[in-house]
N, C-alpha and C positions, 0 to 999 in steps of 0.2 A: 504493500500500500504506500502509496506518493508522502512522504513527510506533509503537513502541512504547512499551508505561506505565513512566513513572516518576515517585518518587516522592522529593517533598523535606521537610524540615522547617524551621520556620519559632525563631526564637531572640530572645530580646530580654537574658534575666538569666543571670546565674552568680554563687552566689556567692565560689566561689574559683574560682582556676586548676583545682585537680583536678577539681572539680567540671565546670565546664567542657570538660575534655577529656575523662573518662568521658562524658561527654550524646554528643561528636561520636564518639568512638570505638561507641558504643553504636548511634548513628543507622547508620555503616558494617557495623559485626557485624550487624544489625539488614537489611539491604538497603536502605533509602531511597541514593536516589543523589547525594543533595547536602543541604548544610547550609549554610542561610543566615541572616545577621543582617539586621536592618533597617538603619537609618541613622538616628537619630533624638539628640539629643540632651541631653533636659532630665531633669533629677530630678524625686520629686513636689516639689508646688506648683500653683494654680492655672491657671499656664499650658496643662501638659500634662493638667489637667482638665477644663477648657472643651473640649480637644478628644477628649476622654473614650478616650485611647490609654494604651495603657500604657506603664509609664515602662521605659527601657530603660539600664539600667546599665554594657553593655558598649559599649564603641567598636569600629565595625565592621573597621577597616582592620586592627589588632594582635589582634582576637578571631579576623579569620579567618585572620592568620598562624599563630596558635595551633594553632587547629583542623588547618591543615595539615601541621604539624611533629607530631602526635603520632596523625595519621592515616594512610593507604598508600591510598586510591583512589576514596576519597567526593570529591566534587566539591565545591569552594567557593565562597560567592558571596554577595553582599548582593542582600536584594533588597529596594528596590534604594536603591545609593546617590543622596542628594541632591544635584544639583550645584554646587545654592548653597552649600552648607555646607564644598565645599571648594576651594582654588585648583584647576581641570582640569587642569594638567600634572602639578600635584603626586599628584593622585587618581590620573592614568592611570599615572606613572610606578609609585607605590607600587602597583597593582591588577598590573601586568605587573609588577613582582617578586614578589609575592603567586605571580602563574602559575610564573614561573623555578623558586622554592623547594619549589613542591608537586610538579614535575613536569609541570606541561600541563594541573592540576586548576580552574582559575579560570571560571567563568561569570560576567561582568559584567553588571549592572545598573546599568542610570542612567535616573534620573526627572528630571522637574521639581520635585516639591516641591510637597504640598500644605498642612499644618497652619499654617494661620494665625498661630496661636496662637506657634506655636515659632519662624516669624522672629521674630516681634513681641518674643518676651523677650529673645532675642539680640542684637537691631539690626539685623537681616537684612532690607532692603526685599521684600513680599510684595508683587511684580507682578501683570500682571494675564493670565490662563494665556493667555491667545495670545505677552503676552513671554516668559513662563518657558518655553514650551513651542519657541518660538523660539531661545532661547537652550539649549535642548536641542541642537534639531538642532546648530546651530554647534559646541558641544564633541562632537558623535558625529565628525562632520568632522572635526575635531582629533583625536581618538583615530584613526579612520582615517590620518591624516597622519602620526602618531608611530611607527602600528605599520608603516606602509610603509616600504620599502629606500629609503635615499638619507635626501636632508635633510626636516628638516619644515620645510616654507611654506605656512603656512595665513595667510591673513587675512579673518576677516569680521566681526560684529558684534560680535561676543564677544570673539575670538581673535586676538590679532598674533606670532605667532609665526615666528622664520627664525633661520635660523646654527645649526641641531645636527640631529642626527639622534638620533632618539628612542631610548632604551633602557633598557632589555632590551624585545629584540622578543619576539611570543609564543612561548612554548613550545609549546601545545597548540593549539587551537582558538580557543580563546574565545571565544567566543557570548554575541551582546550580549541581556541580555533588556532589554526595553522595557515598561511597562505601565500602562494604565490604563484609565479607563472612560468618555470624552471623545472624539467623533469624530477632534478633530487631533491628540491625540496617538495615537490606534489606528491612524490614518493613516500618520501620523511611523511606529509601531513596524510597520506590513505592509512598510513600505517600507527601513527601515534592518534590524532585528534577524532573529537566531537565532531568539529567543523571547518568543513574545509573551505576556505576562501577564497574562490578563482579570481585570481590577480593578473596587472599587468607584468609581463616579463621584464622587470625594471633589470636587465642587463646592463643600460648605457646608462646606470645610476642619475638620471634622470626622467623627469617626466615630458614624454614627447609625442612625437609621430610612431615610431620605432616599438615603444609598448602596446599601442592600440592594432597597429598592424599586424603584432605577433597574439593578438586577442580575437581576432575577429572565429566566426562559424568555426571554420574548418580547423584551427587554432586551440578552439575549444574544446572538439572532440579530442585531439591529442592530447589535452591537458589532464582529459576523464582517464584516459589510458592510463595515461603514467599514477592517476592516484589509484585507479583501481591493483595494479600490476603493483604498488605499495599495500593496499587494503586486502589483498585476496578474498577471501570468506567474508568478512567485514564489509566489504564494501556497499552494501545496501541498507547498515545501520549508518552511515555515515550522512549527515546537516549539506546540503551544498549552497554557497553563501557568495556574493557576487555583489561587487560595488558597480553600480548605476548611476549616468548622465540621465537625468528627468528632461525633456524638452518640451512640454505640453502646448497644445495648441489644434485649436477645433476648425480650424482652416486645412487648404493644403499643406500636404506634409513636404511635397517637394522640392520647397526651399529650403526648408531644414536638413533634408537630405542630403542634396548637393553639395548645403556648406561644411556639415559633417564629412563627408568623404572628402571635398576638397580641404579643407584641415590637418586631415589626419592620413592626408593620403593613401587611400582606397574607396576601390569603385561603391557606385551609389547600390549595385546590387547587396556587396558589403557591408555596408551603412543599414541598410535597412533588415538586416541581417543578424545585425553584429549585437552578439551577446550582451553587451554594457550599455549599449543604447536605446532606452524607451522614448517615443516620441509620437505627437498625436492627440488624439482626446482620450479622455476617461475611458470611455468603452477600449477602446484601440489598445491603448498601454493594458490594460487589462488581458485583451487577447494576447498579446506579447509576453504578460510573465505567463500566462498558463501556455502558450506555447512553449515556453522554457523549461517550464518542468518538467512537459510531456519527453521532450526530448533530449532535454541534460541532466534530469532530475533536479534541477534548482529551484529550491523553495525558499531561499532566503535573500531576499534584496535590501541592500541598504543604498540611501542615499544622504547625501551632503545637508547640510545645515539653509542651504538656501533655498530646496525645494521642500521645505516641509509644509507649508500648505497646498502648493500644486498638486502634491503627490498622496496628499492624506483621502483624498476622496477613493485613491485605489486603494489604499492601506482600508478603509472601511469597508471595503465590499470585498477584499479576500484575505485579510487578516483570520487564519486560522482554520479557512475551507481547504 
């Protein structure tokens, strides 16, 4: 049986507290089922230019404690955190008191780390993605060792850890998302996570033409492969979770087509095609995610902070069919 749809948002600014907390209050009254920040770190400036991302002014770990203290049953999550960016024990501990304090609400993500750019301003060595992606798996290991009974003894490349037992164990579930658009690590996430997050293949550690090109249809079935051929047996307990361009509009879609493929360089057949772009009216987009689940198993869509009203009218009519 098909998972059923749900439906997240995607977060980078605020610029106050209240502000902030009406956005996640809003996304719950609203039906989206989760609410997540990135992990990113830098202000403008050239850095986070070069890698053409937007700058994100909130820190993931105290935004999403935020978010859970003035919410009651939206789910909370980054998606996803970097691991480089933080000490793993210190990450896992603070993400499981994150879960304690919401009630059970926490969805984890952990990536590797793509933007160049942002180790580079930092001092952060930007390895080369077989280590990062390495050094992935090691801390997922670790977080499994923490949240299990008894002591944590992990030791591998990464990780030397022994003499305590980890805490706070889960409260809920928590469902690791994993994601990207990279054989090994689609692999890594069939094989470890909850939910798998089909991503752009940010190989040229930025955001550009180059990741949507390597996303489009036929792009996408490859992506299934490789997590299935990670998942084996598994693979049809597995979440499939996809971040989405919302383009709404109850006129011709043609122009919107056009400029999409000329953008991102690929055909309008492409475009209209292509897995991360919904576009059209209500009804329209609508046939578009159940077209995608039909045929990639994807039931989980998130979108950005700016179409949260555009896109609430879908989130209402299939939130949870």
């Amino acid at each position: 049986m098909a998972n059923p749809f749900r439906f997240g948002l995607q977060s980078f600014n605020a610029e106050s507290g209240k502000q902030w907390a009406e956005r996640a209050r809003k996304a719950e009254d609203l039906g989206y089922s989760a609410i997540h920040l990135a992990d990113h770190l830098l202000g403008p400036g050239p850095a986070i230019e070069t890698a053409n991302h937007p700058v994100q002014n909130l820190a993931a770990i105290p935004a999403m404690a935020y978010a859970a203290a003035v919410t009651n049953t939206i789910k909370i999550g980054s998606r996803v955190f970097c691991i480089d960016y933080h000490v793993p024990v210190v990450l896992i501990k603070s993400a499981l008191t994150i879960d304690l304090l919401s009630d059970g609400r926490l969805e984890l993500g952990l990536g590797a780390g793509w933007i160049k750019s942002e180790y580079a301003a930092v001092g952060i060595d930007f390895d080369e993605p077989r280590v990062r992606i390495d050094r992935l798996a090691d801390v997922i290991a670790g977080m499994r060792a923490y949240r299990a009974e008894g002591p944590t003894e992990i030791t591998n490349d990464t990780l030397n850890w022994s003499g305590f037992e980890g805490i706070p164990k889960p409260t809920g579930s928590v469902p690791l998302i994993i994601g990207g658009g990279s054989p090994r690590v689609l692999r890594l996430a069939g094989r470890e996570a909850d939910i798998v997050s089909l991503n752009f293949n940010n190989r040229s550690g930025m955001i550009g033409p180059d990741g949507l090109q390597k996303s489009t249809a036929a792009e996408t079935r490859k992506k299934l492969e490789w997590i299935r051929e990670g998942a084996g047996e598994r693979f049809n307990k597995l979440e499939l979770e996809i971040g989405v361009m919302h383009s709404p509009t109850d006129g011709d879609v043609a122009p919107v087509v056009a400029q999409l493929a000329q953008g991102f360089g690929f055909s309008e057949e492409e475009a209209r095609n292509h897995p991360h772009l919904l576009f059209g009216s209500v009804d329209a987009v609508c046939e578009q995610i159940e077209q995608r689940r039909e045929e990639y198993g994807i039931s989980y869509f998130t979108v950005q902070d700016a179409s949260i009203d555009s896109f609430a009218p879908v989130v209402a009519r299939l939130a949870g069919k």
